[in-house]
DOLUM-292457 format. One record per residue (C-alpha): residue number from 1; residue in one letter; z negated, y, x. Coordinates in steps of 0.1 Angstrom, whole numbers, plus 5000, padded with zeros to 4 digits. Layout:
N
<k->NUM, r->A, c3->Z, c2->Y, c1->X>
...
This chain:
223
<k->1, r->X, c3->1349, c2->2593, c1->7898>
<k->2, r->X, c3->1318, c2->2613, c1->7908>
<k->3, r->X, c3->1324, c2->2611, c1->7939>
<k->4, r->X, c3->1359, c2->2625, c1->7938>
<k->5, r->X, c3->1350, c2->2654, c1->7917>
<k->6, r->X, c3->1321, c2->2662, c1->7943>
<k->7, r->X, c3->1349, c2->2662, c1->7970>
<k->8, r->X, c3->1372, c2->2685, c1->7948>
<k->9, r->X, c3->1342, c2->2707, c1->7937>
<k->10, r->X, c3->1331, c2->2711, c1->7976>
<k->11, r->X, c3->1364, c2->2717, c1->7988>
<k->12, r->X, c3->1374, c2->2745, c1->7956>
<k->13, r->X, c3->1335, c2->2764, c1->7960>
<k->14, r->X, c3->1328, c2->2758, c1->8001>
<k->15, r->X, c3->1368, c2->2758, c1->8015>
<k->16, r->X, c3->1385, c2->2782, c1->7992>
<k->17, r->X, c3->1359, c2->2806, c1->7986>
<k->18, r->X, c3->1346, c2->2799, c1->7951>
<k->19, r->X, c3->1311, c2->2805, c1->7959>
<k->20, r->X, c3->1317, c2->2835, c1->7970>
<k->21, r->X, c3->1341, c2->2845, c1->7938>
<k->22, r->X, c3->1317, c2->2831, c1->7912>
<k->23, r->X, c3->1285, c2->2850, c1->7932>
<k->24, r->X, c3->1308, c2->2882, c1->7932>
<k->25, r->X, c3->1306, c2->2882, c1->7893>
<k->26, r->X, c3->1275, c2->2872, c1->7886>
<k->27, r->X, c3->1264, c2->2900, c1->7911>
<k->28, r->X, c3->1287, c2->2927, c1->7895>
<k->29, r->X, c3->1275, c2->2915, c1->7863>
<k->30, r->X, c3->1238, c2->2925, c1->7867>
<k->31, r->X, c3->1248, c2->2959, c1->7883>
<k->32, r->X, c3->1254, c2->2950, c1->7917>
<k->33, r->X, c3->1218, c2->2938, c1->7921>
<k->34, r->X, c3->1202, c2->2906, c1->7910>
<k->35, r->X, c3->1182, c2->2920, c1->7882>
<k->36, r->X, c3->1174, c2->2885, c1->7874>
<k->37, r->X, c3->1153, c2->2877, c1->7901>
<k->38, r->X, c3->1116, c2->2886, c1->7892>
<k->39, r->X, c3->1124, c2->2885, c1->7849>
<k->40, r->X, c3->1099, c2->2863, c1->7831>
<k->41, r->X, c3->1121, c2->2839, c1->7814>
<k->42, r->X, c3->1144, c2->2834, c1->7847>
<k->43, r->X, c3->1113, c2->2834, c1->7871>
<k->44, r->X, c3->1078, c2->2824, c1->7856>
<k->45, r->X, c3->1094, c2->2804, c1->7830>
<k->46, r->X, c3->1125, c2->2784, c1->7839>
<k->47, r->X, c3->1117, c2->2783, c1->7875>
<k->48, r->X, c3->1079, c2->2783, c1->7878>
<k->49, r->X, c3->1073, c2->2767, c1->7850>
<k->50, r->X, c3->1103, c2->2743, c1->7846>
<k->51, r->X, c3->1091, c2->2729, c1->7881>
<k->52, r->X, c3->1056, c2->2721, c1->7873>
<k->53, r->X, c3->1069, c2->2702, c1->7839>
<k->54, r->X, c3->1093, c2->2684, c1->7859>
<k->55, r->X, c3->1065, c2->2673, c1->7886>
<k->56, r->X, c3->1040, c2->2667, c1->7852>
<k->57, r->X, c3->1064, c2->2641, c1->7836>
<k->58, r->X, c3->1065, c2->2625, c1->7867>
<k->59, r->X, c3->1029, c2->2621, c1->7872>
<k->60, r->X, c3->1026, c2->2613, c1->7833>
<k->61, r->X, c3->1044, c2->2578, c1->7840>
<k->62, r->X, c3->1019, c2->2564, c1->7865>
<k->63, r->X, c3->0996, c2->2559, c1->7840>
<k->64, r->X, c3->1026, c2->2540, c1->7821>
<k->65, r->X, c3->1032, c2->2520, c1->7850>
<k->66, r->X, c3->0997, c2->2511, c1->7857>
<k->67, r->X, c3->0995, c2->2500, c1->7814>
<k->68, r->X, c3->1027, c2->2476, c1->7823>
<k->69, r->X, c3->1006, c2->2461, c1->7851>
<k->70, r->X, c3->0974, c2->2451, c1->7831>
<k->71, r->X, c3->0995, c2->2442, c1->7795>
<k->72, r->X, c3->1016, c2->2414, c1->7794>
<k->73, r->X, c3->1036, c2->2423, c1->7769>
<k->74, r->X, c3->1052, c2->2452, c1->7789>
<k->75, r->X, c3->1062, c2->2431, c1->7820>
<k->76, r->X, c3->1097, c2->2435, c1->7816>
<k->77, r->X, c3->1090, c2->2472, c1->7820>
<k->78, r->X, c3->1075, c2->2471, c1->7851>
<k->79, r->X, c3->1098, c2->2472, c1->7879>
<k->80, r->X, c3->1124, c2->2495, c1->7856>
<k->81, r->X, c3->1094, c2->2522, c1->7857>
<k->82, r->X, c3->1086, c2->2512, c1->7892>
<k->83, r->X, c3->1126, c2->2522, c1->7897>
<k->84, r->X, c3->1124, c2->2555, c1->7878>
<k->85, r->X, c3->1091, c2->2568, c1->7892>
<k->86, r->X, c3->1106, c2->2560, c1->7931>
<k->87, r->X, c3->1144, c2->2571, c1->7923>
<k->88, r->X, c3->1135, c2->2607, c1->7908>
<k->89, r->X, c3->1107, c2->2613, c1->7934>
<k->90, r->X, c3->1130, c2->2600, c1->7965>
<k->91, r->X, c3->1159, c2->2620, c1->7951>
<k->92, r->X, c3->1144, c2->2655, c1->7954>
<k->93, r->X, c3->1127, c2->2645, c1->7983>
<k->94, r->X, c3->1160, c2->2638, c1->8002>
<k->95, r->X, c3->1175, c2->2674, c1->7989>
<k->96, r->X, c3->1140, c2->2692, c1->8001>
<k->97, r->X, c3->1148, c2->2676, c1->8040>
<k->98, r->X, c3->1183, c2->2685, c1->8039>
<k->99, r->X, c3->1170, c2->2718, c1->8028>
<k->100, r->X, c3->1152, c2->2722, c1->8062>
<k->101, r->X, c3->1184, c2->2707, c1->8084>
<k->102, r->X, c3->1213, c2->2726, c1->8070>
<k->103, r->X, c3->1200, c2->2759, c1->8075>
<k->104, r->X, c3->1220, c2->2779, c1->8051>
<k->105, r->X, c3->1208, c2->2814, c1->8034>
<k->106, r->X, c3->1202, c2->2821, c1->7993>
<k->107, r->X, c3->1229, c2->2843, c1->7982>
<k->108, r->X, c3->1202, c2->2873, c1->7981>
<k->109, r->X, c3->1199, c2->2869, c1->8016>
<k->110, r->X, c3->1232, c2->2880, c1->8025>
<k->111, r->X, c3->1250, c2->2914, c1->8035>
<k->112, r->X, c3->1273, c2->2908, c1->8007>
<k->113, r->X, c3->1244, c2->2908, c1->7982>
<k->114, r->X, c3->1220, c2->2933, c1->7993>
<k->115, r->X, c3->1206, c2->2913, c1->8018>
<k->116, r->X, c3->1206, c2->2917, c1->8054>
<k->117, r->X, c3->1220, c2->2884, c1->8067>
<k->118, r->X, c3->1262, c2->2876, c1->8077>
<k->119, r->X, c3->1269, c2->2842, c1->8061>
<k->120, r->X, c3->1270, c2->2813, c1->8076>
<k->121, r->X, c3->1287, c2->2786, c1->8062>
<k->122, r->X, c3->1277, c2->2746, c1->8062>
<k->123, r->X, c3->1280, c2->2734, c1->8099>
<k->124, r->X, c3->1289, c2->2768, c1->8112>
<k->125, r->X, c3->1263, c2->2780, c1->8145>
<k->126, r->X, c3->1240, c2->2805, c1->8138>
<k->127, r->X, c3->1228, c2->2829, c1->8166>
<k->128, r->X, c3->1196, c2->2817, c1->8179>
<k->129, r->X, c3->1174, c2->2851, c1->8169>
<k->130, r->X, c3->1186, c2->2845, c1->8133>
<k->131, r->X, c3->1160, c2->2832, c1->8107>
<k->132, r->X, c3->1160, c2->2799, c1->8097>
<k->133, r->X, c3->1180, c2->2793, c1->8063>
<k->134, r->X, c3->1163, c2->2769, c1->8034>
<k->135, r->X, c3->1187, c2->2774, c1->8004>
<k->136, r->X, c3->1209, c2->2745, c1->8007>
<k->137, r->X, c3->1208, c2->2720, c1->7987>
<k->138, r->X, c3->1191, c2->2734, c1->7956>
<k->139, r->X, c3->1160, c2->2719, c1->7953>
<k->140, r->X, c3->1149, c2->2734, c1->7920>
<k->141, r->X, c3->1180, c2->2721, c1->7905>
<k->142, r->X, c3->1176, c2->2687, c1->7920>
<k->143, r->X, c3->1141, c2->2689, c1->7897>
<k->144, r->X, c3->1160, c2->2683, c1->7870>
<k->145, r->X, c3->1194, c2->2660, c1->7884>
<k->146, r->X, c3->1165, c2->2639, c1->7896>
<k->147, r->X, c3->1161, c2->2623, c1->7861>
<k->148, r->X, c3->1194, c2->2614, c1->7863>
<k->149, r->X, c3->1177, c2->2579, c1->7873>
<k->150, r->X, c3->1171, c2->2577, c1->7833>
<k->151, r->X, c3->1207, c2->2569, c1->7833>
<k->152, r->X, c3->1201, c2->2538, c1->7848>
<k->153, r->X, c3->1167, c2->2531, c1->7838>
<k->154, r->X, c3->1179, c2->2530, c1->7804>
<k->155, r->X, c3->1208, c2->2510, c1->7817>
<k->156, r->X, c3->1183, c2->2481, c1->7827>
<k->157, r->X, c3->1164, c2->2483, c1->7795>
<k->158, r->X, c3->1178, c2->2504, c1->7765>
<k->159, r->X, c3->1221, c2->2501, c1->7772>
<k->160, r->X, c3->1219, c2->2520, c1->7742>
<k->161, r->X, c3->1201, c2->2552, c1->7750>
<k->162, r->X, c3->1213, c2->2553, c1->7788>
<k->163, r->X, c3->1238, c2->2582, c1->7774>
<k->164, r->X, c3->1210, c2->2600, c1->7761>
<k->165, r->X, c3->1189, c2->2599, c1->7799>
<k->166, r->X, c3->1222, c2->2610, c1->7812>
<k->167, r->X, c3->1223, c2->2642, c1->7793>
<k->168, r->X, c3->1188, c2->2651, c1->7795>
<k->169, r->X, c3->1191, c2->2650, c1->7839>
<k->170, r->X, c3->1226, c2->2669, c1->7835>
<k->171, r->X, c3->1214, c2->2692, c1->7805>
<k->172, r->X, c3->1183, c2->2705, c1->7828>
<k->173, r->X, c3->1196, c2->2705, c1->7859>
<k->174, r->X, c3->1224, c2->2727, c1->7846>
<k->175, r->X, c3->1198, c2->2749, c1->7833>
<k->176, r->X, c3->1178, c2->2750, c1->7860>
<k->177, r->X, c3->1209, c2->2752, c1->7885>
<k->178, r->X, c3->1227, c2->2781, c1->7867>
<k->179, r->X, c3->1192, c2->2801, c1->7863>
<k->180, r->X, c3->1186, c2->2803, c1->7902>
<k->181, r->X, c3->1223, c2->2816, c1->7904>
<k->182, r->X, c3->1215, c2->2843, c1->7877>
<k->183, r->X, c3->1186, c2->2850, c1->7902>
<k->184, r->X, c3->1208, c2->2849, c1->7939>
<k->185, r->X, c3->1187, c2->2821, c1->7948>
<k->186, r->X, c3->1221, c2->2795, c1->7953>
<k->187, r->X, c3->1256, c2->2794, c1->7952>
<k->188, r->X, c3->1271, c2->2767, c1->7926>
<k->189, r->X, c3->1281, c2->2740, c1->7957>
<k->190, r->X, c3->1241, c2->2744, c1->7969>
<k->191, r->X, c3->1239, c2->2724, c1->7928>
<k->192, r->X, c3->1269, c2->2703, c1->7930>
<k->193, r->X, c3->1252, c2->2687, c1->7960>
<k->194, r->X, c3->1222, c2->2687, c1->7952>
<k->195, r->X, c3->1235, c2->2668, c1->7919>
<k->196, r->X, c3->1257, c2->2645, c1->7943>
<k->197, r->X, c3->1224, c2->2636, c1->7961>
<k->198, r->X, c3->1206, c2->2627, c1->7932>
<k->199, r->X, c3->1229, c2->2607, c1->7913>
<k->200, r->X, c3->1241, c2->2586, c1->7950>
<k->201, r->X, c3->1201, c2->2580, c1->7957>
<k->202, r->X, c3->1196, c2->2569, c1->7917>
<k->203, r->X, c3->1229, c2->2546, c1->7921>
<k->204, r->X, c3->1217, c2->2531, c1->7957>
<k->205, r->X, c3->1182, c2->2523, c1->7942>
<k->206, r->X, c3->1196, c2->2507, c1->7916>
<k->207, r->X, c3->1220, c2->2485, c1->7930>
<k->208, r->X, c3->1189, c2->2477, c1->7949>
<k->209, r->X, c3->1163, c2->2470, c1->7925>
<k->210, r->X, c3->1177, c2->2464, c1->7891>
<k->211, r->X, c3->1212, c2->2458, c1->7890>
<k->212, r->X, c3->1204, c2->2419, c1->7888>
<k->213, r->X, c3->1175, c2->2427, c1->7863>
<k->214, r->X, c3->1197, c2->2444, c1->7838>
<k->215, r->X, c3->1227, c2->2414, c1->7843>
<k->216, r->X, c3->1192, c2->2391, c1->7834>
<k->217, r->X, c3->1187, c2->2411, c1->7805>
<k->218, r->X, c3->1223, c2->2413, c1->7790>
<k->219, r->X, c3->1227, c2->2372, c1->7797>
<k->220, r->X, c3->1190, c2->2370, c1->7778>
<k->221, r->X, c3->1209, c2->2388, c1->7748>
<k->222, r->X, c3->1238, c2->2367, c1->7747>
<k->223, r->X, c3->1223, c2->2336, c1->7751>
C-alpha cells in the first residue's frame, strides 16, 4: 500500500504537473514572493531549530543504549535500540546522497519563482555551465520521517504503542515538510520521497534485524 500511493503520488505531482500547481498557490498566496523564507517561526524555529532537536534525540539514545549494555534487566532492549538509533540515522543519510546525485533545484531557485534557474525535472540533462542542484529529496523533512523507524521499533517491543511512533515520524515530517514549501525550499514530491525513503530503509532494517525478534516476543506472550 505505501508503495502504490508513492507511485500515484509521483506520477500526479512529477508527470502531471502538481508540483508545479500546488507551488503556484503557495507562491501567489504570499504575494508572488516567498515571504516565508527568512520568518522566525518558519526559519530559526521549525527549520533551524526543528533540525538540531531531531539530531539531539538521536544523540540522547546512545546513552540509553549504552545503559542496556551494562544492566541486565534491559537486554531485550538492546538490539531494538541498536535498530532505531541505525534505521533513523541511515534513513536521512540515504536522502542527504540522493540529494547530491539527483541534481534538482528548490523551487526559489527557479524562473518561475523569482529565481533565475529553467527547471529541470528528475532525470532530465542539465547544461553543463548550470549549478549543481541539491533540493531533491527533502532532507529536512526526512529529519522527521526518519522516526518513522518508531513504527517498528515499537513493533518489536510495545505492539501497542507502534501507532503512536507512527504518528509522531508522519506528524513531524509533515510539519517539517510543508514548512520548507511555505518557504520555496521543495516541492511536495521532493517530501513524498524523501518519506518513501525513509519508511523502505526503516522496513529493510527491520526485516533484517528484528522481524524474528518481535515473532520471539509475540510466541514468549502466548506461551
Amino acid at each position: 500500500m505505501p508503495l502504490g500511493a508513492f507511485v500515484v503520488a509521483s506520477l500526479v505531482l512529477m508527470v502531471l504537473h502538481g508540483d508545479q500547481w500546488l507551488a503556484d498557490r503557495l507562491y501567489a498566496m504570499e504575494g508572488h514572493q516567498w515571504a516565508l523564507q527568512n520568518a522566525y517561526v518558519a526559519q530559526d524555529l521549525l527549520h533551524a531549530a526543528g533540525r538540531q532537536a531531531s539530531k539531539d534525540a538521536w544523540f540522547a539514545l546512545v546513552p540509553v543504549l549504552a545503559i542496556s549494555l551494562c544492566v541486565p534487566r534491559m537486554r531485550q532492549w538492546r538490539r531494538p535500540l541498536v535498530y532505531l538509533l541505525l534505521a533513523s540515522l541511515l534513513s536521512t543519510a540515504v536522502v542527504a546522497l540522493l540529494k547530491r546525485w539527483t541534481d534538482m533545484d528548490c523551487p526559489w531557485d527557479l524562473l518561475r519563482y523569482g529565481g533565475d534557474k529553467v527547471y529541470h525535472g528528475l532525470l532530465m540533462h542539465r547544461p553543463s555551465g548550470m549549478a549543481h542542484g541539491t533540493c531533491f529529496p527533502a532532507g529536512h523533512a526526512s529529519a522527521g520521517y526518519g522516526w518513522i523507524a518508531l513504527y517498528f521499533f515499537f513493533l518489536a517491543t510495545r505492539p501497542a504503542w507502534r501507532w503512536w511512533g507512527l504518528g509522531f515520524a508522519l506528524g513531524v515530517g509533515l510539519v517539517f515538510g510543508i514548512t520548507q514549501q511555505l518557504r520555496g525550499a521543495h516541492f511536495l514530491s521532493h517530501d513524498v520521497w524523501a518519506l518513501m525513503i525513509c519508511w523502505s530503509t526503516a522496513l529493510l532494517l527491520y526485516r533484517l534485524m528484528l522481524a524474528r525478534h518481535a515473532n520471539d516476543q509475540t510466541r514468549g506472550a502466548l506461551a
